[in-house]
N, CA, C and O atoms as a printed pandas DataFrame, in Angstrom:
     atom_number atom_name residue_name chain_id  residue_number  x_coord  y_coord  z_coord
0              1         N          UNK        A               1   22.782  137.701  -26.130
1              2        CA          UNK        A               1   23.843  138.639  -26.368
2              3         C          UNK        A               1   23.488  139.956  -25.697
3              4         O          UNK        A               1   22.343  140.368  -25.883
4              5         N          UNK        A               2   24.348  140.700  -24.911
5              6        CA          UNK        A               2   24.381  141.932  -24.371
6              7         C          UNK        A               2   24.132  142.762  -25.464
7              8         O          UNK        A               2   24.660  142.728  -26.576
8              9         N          UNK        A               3   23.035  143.720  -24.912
9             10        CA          UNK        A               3   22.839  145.099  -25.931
10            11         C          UNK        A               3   24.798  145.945  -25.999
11            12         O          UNK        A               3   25.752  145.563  -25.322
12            13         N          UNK        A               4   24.798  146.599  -26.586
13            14        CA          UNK        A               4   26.288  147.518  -26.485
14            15         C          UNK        A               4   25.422  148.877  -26.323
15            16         O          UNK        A               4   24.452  149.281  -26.964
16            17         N          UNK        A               5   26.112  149.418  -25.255
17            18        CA          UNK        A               5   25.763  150.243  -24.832
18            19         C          UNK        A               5   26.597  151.801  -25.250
19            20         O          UNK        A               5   27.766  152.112  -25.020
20            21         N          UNK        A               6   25.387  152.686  -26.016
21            22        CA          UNK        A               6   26.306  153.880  -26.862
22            23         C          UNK        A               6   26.239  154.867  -25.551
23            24         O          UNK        A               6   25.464  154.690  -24.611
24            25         N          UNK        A               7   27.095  155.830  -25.644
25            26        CA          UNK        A               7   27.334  157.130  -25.343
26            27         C          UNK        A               7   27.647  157.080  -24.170
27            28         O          UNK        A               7   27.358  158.109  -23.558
28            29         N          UNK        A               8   28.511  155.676  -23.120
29            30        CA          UNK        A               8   28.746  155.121  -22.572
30            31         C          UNK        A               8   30.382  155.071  -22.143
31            32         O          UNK        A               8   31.019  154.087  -21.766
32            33         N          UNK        A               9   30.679  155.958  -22.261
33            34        CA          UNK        A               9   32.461  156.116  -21.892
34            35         C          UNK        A               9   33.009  156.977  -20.977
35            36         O          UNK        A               9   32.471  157.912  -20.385
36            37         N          UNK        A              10   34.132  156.568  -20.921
37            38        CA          UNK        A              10   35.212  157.014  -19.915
38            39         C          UNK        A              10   36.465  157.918  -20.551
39            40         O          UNK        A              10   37.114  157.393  -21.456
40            41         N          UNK        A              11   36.725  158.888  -20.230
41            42        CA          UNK        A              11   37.761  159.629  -21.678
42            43         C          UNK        A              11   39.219  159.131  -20.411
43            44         O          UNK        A              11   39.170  159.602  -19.274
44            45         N          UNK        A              12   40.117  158.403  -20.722
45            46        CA          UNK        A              12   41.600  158.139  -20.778
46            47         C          UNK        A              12   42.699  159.394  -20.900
47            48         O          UNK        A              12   43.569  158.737  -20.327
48            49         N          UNK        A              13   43.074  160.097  -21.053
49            50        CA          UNK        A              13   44.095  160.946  -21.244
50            51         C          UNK        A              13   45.483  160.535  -21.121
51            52         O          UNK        A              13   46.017  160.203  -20.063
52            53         N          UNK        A              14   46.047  160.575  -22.282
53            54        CA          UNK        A              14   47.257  159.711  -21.750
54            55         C          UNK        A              14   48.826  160.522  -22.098
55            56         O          UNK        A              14   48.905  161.669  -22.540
56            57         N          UNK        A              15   49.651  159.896  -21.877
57            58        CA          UNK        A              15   50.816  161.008  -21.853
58            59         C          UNK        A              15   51.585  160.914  -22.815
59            60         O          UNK        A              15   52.775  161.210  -22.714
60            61         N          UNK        A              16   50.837  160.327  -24.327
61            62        CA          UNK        A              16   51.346  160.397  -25.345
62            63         C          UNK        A              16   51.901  161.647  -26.002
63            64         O          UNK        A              16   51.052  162.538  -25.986
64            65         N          UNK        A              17   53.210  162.068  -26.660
65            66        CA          UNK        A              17   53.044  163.577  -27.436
66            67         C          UNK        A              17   52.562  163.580  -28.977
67            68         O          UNK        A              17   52.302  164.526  -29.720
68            69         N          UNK        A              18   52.535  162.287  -29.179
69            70        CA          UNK        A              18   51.981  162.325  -30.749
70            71         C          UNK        A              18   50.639  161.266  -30.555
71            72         O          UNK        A              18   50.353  160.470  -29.661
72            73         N          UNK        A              19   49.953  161.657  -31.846
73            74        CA          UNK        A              19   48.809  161.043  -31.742
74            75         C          UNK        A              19   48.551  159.569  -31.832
75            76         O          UNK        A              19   49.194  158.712  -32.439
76            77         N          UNK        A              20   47.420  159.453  -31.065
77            78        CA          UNK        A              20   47.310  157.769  -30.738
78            79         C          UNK        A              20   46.721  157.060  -31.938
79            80         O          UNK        A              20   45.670  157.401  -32.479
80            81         N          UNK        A              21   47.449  156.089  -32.293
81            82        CA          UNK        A              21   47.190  155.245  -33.740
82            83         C          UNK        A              21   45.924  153.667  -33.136
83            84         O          UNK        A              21   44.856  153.097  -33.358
84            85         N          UNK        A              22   46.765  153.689  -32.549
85            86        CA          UNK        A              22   45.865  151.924  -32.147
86            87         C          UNK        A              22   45.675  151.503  -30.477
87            88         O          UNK        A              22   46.270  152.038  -29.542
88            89         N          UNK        A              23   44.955  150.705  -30.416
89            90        CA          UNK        A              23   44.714  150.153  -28.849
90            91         C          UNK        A              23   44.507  149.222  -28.873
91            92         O          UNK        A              23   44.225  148.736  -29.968
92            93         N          UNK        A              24   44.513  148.400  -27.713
93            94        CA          UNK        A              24   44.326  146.901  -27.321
94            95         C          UNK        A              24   44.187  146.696  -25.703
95            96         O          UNK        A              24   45.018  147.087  -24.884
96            97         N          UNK        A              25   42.688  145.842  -25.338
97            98        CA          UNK        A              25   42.548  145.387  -24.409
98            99         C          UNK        A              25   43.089  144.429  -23.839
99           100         O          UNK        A              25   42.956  143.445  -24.567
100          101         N          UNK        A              26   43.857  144.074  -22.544
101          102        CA          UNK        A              26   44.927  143.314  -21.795
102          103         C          UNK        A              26   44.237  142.725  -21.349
103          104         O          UNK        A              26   43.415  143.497  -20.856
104          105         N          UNK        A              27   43.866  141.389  -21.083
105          106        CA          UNK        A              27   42.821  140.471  -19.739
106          107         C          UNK        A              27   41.985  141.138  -19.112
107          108         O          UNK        A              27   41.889  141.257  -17.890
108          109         N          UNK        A              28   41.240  141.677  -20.068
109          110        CA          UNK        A              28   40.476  142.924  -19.259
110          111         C          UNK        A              28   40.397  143.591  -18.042
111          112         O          UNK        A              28   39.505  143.903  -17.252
112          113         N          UNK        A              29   41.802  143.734  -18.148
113          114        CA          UNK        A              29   42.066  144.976  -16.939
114          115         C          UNK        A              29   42.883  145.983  -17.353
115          116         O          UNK        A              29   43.044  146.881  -16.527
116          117         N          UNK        A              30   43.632  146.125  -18.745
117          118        CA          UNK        A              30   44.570  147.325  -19.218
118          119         C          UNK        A              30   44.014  147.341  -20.517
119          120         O          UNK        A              30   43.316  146.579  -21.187
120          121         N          UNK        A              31   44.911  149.222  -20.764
121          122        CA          UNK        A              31   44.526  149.398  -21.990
122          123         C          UNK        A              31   46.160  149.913  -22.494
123          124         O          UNK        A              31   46.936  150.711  -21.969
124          125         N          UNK        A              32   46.282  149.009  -23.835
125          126        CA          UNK        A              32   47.513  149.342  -24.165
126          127         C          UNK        A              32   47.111  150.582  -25.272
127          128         O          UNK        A              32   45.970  150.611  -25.733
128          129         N          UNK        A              33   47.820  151.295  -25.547
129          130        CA          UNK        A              33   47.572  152.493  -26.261
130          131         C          UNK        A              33   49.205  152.590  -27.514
131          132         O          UNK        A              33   50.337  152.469  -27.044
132          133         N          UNK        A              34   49.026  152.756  -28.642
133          134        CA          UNK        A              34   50.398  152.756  -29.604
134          135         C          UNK        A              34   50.006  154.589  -30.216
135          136         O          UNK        A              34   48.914  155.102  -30.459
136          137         N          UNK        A              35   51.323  155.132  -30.293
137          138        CA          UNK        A              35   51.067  156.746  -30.688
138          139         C          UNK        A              35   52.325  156.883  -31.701
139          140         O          UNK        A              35   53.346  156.195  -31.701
140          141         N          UNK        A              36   51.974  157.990  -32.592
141          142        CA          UNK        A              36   53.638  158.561  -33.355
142          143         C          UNK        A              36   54.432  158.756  -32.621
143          144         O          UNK        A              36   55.378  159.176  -33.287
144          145         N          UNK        A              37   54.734  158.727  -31.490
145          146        CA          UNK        A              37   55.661  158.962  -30.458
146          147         C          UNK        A              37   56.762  157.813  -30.433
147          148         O          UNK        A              37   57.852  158.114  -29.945
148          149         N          UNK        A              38   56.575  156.534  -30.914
149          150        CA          UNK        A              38   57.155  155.709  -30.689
150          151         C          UNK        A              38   56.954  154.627  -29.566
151          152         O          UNK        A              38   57.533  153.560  -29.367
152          153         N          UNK        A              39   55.826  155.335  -28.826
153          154        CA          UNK        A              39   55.815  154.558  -27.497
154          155         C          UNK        A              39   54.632  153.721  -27.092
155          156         O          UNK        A              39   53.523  154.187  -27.354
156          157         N          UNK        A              40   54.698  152.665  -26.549
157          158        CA          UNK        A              40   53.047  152.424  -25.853
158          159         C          UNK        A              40   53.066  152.462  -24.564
159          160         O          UNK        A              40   54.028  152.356  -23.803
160          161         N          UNK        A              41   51.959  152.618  -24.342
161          162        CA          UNK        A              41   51.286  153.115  -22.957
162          163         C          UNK        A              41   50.572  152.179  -22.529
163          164         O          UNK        A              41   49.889  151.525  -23.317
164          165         N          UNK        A              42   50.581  151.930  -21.246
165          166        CA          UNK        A              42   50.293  150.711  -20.485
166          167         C          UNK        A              42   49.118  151.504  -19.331
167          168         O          UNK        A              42   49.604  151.905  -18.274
168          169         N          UNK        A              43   47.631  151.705  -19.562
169          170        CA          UNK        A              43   46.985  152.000  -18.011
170          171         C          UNK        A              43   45.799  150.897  -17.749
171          172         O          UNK        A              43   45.286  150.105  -18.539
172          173         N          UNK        A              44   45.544  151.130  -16.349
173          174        CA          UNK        A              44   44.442  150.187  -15.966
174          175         C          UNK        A              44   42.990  150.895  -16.389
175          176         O          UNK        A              44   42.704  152.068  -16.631
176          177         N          UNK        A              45   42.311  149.839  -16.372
177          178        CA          UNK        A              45   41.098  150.417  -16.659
178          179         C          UNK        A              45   40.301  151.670  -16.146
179          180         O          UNK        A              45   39.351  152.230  -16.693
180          181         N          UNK        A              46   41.021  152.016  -14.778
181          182        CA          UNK        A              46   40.304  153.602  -14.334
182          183         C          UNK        A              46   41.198  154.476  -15.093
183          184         O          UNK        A              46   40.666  155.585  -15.071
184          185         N          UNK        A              47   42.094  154.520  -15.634
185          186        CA          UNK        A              47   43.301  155.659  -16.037
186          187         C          UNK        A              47   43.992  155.623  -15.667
187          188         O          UNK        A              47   44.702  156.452  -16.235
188          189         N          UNK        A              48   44.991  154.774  -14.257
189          190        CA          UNK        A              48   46.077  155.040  -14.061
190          191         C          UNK        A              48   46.940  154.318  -15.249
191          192         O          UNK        A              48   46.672  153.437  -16.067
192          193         N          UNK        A              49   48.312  155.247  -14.909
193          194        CA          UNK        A              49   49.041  154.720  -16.221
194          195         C          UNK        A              49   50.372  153.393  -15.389
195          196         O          UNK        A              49   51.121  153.598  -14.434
196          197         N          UNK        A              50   50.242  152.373  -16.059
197          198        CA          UNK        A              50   51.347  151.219  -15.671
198          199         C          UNK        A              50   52.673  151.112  -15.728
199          200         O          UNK        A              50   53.447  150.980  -14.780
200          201         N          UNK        A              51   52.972  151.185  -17.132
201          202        CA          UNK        A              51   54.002  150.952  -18.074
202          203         C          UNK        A              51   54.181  152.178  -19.207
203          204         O          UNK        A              51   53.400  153.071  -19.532
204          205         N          UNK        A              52   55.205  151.931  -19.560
205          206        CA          UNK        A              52   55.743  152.871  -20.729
206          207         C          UNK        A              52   56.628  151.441  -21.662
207          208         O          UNK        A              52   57.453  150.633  -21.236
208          209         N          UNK        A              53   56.147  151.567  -22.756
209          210        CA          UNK        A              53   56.827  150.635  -23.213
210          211         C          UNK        A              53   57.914  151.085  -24.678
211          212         O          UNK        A              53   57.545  151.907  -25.517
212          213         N          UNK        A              54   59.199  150.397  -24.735
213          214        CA          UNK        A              54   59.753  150.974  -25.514
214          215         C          UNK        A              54   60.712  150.051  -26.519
215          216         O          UNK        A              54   61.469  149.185  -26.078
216          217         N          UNK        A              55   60.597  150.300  -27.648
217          218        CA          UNK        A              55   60.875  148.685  -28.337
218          219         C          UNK        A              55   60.719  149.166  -29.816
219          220         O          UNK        A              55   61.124  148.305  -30.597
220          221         N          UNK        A              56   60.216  150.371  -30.464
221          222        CA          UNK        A              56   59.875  150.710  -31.525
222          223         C          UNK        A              56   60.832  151.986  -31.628
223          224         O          UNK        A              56   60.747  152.830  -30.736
224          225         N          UNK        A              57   61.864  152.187  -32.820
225          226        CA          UNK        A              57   62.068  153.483  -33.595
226          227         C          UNK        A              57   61.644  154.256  -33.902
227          228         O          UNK        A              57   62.128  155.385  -33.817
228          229         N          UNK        A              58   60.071  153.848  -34.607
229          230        CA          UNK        A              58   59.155  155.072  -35.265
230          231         C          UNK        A              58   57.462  154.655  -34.748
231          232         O          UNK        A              58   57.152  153.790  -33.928
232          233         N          UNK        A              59   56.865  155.248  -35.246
233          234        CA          UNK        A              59   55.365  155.036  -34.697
234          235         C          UNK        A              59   54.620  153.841  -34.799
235          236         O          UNK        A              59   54.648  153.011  -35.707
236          237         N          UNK        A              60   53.819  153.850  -33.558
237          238        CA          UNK        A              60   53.047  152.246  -33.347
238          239         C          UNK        A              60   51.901  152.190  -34.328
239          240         O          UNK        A              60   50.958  152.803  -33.827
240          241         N          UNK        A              61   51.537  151.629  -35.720
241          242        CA          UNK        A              61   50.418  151.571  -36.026
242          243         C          UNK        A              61   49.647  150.425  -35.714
243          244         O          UNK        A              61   48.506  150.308  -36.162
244          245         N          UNK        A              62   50.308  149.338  -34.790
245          246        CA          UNK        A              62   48.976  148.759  -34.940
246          247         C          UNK        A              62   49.687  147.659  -33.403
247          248         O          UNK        A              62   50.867  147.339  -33.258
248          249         N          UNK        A              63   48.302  147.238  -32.297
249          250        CA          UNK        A              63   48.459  146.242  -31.683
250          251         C          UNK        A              63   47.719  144.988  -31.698
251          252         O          UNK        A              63   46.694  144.833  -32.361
252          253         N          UNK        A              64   48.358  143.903  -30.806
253          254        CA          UNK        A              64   47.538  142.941  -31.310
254          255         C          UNK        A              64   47.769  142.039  -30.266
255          256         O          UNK        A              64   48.918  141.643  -30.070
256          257         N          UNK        A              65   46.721  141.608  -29.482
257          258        CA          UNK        A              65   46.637  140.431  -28.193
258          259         C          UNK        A              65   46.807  138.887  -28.545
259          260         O          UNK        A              65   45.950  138.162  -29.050
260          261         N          UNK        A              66   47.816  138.622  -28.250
261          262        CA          UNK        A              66   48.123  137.225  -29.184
262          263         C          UNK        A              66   47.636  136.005  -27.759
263          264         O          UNK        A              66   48.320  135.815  -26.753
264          265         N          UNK        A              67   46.571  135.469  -28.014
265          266        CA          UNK        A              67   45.894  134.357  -26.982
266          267         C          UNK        A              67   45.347  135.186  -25.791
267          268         O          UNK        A              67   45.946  134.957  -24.740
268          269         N          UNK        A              68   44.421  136.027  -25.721
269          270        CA          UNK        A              68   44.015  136.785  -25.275
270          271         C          UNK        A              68   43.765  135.925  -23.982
271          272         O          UNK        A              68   44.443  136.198  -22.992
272          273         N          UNK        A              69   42.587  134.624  -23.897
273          274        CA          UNK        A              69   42.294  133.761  -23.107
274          275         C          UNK        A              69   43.677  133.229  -22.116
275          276         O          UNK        A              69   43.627  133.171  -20.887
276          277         N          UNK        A              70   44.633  132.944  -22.771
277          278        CA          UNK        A              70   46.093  132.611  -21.853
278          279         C          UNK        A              70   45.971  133.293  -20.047
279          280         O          UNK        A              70   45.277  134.310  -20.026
280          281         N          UNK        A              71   46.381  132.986  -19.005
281          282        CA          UNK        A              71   46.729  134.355  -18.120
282          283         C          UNK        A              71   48.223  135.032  -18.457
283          284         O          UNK        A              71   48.584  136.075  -17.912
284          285         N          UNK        A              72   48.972  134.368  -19.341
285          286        CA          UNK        A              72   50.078  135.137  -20.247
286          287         C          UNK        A              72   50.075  135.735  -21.006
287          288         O          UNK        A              72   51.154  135.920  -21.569
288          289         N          UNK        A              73   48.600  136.571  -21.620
289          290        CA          UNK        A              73   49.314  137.263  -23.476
290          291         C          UNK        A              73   50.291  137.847  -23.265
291          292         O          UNK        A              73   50.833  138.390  -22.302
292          293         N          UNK        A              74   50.613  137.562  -25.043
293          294        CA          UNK        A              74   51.514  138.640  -25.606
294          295         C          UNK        A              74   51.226  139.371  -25.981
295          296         O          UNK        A              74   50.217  139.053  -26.611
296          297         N          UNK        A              75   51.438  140.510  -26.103
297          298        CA          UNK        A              75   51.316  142.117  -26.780
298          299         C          UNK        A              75   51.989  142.007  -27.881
299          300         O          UNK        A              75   53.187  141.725  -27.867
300          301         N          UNK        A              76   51.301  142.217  -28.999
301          302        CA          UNK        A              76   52.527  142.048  -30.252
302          303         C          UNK        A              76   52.218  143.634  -30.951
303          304         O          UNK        A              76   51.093  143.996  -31.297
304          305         N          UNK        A              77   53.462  144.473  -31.070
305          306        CA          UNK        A              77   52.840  145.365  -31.714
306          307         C          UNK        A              77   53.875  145.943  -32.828
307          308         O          UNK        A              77   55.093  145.939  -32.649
308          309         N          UNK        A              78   53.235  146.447  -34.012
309          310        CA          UNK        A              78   54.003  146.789  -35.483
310          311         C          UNK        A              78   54.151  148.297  -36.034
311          312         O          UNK        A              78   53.198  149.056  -36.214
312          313         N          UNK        A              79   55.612  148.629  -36.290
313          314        CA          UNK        A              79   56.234  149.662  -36.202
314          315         C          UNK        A              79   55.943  150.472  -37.884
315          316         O          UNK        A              79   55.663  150.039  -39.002
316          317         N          UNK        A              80   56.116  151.418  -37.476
317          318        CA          UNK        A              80   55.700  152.336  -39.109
318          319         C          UNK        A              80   57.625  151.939  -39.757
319          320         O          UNK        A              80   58.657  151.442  -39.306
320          321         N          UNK        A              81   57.088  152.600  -41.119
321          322        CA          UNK        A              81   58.185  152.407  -41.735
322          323         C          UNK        A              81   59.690  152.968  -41.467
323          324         O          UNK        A              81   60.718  152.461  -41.916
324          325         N          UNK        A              82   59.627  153.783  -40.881
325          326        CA          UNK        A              82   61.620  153.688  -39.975
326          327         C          UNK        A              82   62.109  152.537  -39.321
327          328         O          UNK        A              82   63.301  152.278  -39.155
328          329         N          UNK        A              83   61.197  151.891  -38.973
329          330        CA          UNK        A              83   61.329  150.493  -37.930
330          331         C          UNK        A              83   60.415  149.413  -38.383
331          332         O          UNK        A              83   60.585  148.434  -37.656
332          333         N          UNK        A              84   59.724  149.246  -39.081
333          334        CA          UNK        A              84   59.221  147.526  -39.999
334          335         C          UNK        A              84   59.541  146.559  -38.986
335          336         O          UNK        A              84   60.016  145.522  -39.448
336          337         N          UNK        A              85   59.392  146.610  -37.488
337          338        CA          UNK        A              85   59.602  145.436  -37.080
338          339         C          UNK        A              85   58.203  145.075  -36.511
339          340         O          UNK        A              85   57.257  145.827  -36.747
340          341         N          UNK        A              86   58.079  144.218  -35.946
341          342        CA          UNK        A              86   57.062  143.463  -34.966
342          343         C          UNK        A              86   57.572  143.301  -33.609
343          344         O          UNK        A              86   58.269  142.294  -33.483
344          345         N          UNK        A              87   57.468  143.793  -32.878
345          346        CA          UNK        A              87   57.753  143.487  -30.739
346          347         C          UNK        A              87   56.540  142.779  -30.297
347          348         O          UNK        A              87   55.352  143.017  -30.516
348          349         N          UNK        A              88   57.351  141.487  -29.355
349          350        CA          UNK        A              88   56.096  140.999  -28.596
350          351         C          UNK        A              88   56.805  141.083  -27.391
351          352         O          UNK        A              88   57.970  140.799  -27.113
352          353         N          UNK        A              89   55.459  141.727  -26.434
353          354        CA          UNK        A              89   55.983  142.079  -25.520
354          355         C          UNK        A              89   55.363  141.202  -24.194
355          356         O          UNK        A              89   54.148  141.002  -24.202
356          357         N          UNK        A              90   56.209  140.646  -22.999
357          358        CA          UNK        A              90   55.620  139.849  -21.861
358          359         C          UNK        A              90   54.813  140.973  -21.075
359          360         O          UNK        A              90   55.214  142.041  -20.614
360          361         N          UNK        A              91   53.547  140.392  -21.068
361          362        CA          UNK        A              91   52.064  141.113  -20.580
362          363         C          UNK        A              91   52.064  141.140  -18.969
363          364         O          UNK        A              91   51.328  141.876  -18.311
364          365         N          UNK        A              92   53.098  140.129  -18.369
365          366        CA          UNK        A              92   53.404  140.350  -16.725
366          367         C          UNK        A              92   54.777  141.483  -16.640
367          368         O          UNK        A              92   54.498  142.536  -16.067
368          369         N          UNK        A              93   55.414  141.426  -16.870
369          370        CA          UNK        A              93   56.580  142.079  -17.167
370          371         C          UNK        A              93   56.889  143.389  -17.480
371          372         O          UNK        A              93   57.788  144.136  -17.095
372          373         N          UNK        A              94   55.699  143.566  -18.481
373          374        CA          UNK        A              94   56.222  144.470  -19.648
374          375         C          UNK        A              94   57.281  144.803  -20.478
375          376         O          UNK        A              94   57.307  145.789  -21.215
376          377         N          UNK        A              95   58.140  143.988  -20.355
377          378        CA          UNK        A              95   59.279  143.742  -21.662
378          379         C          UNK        A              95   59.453  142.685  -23.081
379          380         O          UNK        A              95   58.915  141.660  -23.498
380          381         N          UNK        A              96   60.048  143.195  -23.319
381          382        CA          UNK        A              96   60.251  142.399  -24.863
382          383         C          UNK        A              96   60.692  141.529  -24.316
383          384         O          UNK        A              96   61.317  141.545  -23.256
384          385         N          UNK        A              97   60.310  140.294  -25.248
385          386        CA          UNK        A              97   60.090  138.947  -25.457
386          387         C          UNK        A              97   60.644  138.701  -26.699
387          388         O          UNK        A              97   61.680  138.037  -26.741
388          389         N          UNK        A              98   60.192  139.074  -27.618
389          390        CA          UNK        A              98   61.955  139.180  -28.566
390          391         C          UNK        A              98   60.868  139.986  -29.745
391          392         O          UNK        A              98   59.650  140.112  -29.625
392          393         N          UNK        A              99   61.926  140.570  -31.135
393          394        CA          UNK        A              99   61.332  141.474  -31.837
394          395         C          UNK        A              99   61.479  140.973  -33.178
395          396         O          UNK        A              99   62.376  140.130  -33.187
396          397         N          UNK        A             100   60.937  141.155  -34.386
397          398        CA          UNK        A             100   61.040  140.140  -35.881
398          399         C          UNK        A             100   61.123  141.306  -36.388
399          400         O          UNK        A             100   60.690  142.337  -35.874
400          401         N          UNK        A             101   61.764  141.189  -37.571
401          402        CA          UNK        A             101   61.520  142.244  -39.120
402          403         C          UNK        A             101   61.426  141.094  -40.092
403          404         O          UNK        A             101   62.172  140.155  -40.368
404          405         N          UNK        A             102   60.357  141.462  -40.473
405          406        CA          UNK        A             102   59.396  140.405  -41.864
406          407         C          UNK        A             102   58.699  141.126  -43.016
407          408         O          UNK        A             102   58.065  140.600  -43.930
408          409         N          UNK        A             103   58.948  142.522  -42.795
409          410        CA          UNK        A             103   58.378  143.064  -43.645
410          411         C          UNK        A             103   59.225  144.282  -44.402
411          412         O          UNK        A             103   60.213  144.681  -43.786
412          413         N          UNK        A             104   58.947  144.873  -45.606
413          414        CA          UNK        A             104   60.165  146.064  -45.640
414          415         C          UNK        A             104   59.795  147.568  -45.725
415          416         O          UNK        A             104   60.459  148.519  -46.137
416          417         N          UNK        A             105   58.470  147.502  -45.185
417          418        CA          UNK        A             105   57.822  149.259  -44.847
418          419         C          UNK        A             105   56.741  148.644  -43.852
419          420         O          UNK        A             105   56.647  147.471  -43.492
420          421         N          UNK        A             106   55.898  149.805  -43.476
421          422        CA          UNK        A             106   55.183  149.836  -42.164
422          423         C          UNK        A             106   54.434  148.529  -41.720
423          424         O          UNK        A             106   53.739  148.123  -42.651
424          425         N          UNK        A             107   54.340  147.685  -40.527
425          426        CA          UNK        A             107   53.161  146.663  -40.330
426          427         C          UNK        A             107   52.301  147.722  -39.920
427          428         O          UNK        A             107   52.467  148.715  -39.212
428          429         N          UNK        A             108   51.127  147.146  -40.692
429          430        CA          UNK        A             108   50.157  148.293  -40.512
430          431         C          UNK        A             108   48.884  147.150  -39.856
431          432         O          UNK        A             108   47.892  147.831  -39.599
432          433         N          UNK        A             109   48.709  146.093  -39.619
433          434        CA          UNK        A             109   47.947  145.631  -39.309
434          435         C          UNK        A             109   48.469  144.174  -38.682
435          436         O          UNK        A             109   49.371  143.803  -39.434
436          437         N          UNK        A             110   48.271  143.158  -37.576
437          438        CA          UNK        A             110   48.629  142.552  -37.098
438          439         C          UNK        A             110   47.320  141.442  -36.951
439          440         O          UNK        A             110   46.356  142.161  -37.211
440          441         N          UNK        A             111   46.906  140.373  -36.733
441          442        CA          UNK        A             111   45.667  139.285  -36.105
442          443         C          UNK        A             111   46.567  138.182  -35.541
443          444         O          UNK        A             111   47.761  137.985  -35.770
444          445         N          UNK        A             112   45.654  137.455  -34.689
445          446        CA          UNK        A             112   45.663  136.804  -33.754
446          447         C          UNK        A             112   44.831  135.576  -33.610
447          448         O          UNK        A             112   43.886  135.487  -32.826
448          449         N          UNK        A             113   45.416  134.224  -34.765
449          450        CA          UNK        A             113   44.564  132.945  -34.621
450          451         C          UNK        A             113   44.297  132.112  -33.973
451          452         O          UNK        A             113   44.178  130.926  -34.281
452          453         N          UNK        A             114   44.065  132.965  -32.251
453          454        CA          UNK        A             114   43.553  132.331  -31.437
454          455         C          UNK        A             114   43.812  130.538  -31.402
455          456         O          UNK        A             114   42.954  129.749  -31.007
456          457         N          UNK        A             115   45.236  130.132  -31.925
457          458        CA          UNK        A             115   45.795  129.084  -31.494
458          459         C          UNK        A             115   46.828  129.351  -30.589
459          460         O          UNK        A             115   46.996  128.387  -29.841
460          461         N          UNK        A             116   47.715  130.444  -30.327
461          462        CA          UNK        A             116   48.736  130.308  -29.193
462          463         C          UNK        A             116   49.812  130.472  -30.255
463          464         O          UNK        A             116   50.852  130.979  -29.834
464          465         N          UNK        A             117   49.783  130.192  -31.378
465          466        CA          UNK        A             117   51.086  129.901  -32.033
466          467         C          UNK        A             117   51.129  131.011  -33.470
467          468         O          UNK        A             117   52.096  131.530  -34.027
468          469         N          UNK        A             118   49.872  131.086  -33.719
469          470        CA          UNK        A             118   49.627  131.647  -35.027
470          471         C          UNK        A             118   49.298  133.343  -35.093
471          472         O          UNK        A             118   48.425  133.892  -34.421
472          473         N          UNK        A             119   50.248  134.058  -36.106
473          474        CA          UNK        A             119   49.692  135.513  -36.210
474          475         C          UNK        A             119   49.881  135.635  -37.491
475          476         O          UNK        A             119   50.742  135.226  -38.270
476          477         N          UNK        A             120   48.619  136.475  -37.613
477          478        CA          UNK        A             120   49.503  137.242  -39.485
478          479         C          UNK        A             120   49.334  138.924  -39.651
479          480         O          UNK        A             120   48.542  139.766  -39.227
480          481         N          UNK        A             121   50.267  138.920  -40.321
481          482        CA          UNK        A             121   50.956  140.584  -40.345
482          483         C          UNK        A             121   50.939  140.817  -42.129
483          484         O          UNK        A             121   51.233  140.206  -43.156
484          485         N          UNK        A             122   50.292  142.353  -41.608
485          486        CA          UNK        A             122   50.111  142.913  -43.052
486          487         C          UNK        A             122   50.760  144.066  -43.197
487          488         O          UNK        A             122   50.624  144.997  -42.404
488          489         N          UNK        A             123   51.699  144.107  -44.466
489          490        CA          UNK        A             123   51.951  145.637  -44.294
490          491         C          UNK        A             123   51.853  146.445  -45.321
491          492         O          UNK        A             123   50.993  145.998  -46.080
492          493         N          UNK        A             124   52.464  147.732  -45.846
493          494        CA          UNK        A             124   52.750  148.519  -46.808
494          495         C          UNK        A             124   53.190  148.005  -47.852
495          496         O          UNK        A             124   53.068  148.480  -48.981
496          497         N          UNK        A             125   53.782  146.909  -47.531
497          498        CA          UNK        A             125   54.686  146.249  -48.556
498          499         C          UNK        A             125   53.891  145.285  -49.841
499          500         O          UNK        A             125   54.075  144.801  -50.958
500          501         N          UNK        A             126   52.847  145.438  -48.690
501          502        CA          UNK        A             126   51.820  144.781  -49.790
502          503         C          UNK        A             126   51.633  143.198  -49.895
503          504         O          UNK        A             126   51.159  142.462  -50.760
504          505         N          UNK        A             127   52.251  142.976  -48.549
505          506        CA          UNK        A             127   52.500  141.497  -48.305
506          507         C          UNK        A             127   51.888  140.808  -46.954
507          508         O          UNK        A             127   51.859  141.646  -46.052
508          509         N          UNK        A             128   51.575  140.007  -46.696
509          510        CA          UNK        A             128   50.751  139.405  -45.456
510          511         C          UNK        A             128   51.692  138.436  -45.221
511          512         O          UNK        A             128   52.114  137.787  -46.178
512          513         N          UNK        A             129   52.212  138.165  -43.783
513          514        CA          UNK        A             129   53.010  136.997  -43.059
514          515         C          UNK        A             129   52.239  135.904  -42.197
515          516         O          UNK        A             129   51.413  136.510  -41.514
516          517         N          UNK        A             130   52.172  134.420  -41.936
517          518        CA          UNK        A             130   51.421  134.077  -41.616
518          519         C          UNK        A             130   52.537  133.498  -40.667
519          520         O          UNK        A             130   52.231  132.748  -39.739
């Protein structure tokens, strides 16, 4: 196993106006970024920025790489409570792929059972979706 290497970074700056809640690594070459802004941010691993992505009402708390291994993921990411939905978004594309409401206040947390088929979502509500 590789040592992890501390004090070892690159600072990103990104063109969020509200603060950044969550992130997620793309086929290791992007970094998706979710903010109170409503928006995610799409850059490559040096900082340039890709995408702007837009699919959420209220703030991104949480993302989630659904079959990371695929050369297709999905981006699935879960909206604070004005918007309770879930967006999965096409990772070549950058557009929605279609959007769920399963919950009835914020998804605050999202996983990824690395079968292709399976996610579960947790939210405010105090409820987990499988």
């Amino acid at each position: 196993m590789e040592d992890i290497k501390v004090n070892e970074s690159k600072t990103v700056y990104t063109d969020h106006v509200g603060q950044v809640l969550c992130a997620a690594i793309i086929k290791n070459q992007y970094i998706a970024t979710g903010s109170r802004d409503s928006l995610i941010h799409v850059y490559s691993l040096d900082g340039t920025k890709i995408a702007t992505l837009r699919g959420h009402s209220a703030s991104i708390c949480t993302l989630c790489v659904i079959n990371p291994k695929d050369p297709r993921p999905i981006l699935a990411s879960g909206g604070d409570s004005k918007c309770n939905s879930i967006v999965f978004w096409d990772t070549n594309t950058w557009t929605i792929r279609s959007k769920i409401q399963v919950h009835n206040a914020a998804v605050t947390t999202l996983a990824d059972c690395c079968d292709g088929q399976t996610m579960v979502s947790g939210s405010f509500d105090k409820k987990i979706n499988v």
